[in-house]
N, C-alpha and C positions, 0 to 999 in steps of 0.2 A: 505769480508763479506758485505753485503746488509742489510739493512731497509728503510722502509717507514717514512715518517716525513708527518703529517697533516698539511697543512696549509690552510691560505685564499686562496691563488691561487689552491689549492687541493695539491693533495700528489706528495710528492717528494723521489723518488728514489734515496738514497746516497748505496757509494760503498767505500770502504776504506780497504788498506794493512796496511803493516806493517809500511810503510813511511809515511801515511796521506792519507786524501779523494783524492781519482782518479776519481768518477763522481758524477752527480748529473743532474738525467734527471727530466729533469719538463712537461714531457708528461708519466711518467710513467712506461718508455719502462727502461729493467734490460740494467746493463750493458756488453759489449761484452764478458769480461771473468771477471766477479765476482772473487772476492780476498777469500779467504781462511778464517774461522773463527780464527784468533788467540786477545790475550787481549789487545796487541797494538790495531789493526783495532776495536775492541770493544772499546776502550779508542777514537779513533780517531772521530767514528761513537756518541758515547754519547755526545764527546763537542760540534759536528756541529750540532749537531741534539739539543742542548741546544742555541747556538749562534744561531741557525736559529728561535727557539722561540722570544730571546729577540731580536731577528732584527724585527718578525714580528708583536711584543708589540710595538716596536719604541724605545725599549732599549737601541741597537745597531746599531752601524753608520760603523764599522769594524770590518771585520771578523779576527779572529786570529789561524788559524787553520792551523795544519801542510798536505803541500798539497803534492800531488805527482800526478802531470800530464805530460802527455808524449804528445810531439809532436816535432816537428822540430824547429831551433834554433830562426826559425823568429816567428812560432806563438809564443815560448814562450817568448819571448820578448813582443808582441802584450802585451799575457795575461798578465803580469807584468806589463806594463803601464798601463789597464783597473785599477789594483787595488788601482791606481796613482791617478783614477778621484773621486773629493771628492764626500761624500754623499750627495744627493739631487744636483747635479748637473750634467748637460751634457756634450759633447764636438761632435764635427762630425767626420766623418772616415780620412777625409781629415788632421783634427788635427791629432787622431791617428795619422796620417802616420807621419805627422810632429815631432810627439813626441816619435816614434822610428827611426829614422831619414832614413825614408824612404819617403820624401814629392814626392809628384806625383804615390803613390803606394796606394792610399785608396781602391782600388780594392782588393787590397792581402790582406792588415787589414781587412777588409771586410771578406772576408775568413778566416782569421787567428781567427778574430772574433765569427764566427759564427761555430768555431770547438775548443770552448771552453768547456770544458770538466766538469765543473762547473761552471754554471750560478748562478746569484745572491751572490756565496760568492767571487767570481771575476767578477764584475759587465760590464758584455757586455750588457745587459740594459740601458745603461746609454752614448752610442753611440747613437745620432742618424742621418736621412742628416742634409746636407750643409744646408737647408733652413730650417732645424726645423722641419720634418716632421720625423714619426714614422719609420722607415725600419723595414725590416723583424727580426724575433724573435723567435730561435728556441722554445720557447714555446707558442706562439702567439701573436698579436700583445695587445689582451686583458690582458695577461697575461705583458707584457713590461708596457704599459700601466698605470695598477693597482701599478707596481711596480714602477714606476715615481711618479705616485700619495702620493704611501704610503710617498716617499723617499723627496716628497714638503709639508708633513704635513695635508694632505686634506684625511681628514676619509674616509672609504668605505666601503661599501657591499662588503663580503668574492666573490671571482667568483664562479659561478653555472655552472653545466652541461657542 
């Protein structure tokens, strides 16, 4: 089952089964094979779409939602340490890798990273490089950005267009 969530950064596309949310596009785009209406994913789809409010009041600092993402043993490890990294703070790919103890593999966190199946309530945002600088962001780098910002306390204009 699918819905739209308004937000500042614009709308988000959430997808949820029977076991919990499986995606969450921040460009918009549905997910590959949308779940089935039943009143678990209805139940699943109301609280993220309520935590996702009070994340983006400043409510909330962690998400508590029942997930259900699929990937392979090493992203999801990745994703598991991303929900590791506290709010309002960062680390680089390189840590990642350290802290799935794969040190010298920030290339494949990287990847593992950027095929995160829901952004923002597992915060791969919140990676960035070794020097500090912004990396890529499957929903832009404006969009990572804002989302650093909201997550350091520092007000903002909604994104446009």
């Amino acid at each position: 089952m699918t819905i739209t969530v308004s937000t500042p950064i614009g709308p988000l596309v959430l997808d949820a089964g029977e076991d919990g949310i499986s995606w969450l596009s921040l460009d918009g785009s549905a997910p590959p094979r949308p779940h089935a209406t039943t009143r678990a994913a209805r139940a699943h789809l109301d609280a993220a779409a309520r935590q996702l409010d009070e994340y983006f009041e400043g409510r909330l600092t962690r998400f508590r939602l029942s997930l259900a993402m699929h990937g392979t043993p090493f992203q999801r490890e990745v994703w598991s340490a991303l929900v590791d990294i506290p709010y309002g703070e960062t680390i680089s790919y390189g840590e990642l890798a350290r802290r799935v103890g794969a040190p010298g593999a920030a290339r494949a966190v990287g990847l593992a990273n950027g095929r995160n199946p829901v952004p923002i309530v597992v915060p791969c945002h919140r990676v960035i490089g070794a020097n500090g600088t912004l990396t890529g962001y499957g929903g832009g780098l404006d969009r990572k950005r804002w989302l650093l910002a909201h997550e350091a306390g520092r007000a903002q204009l909604p994104l446009t267009g």
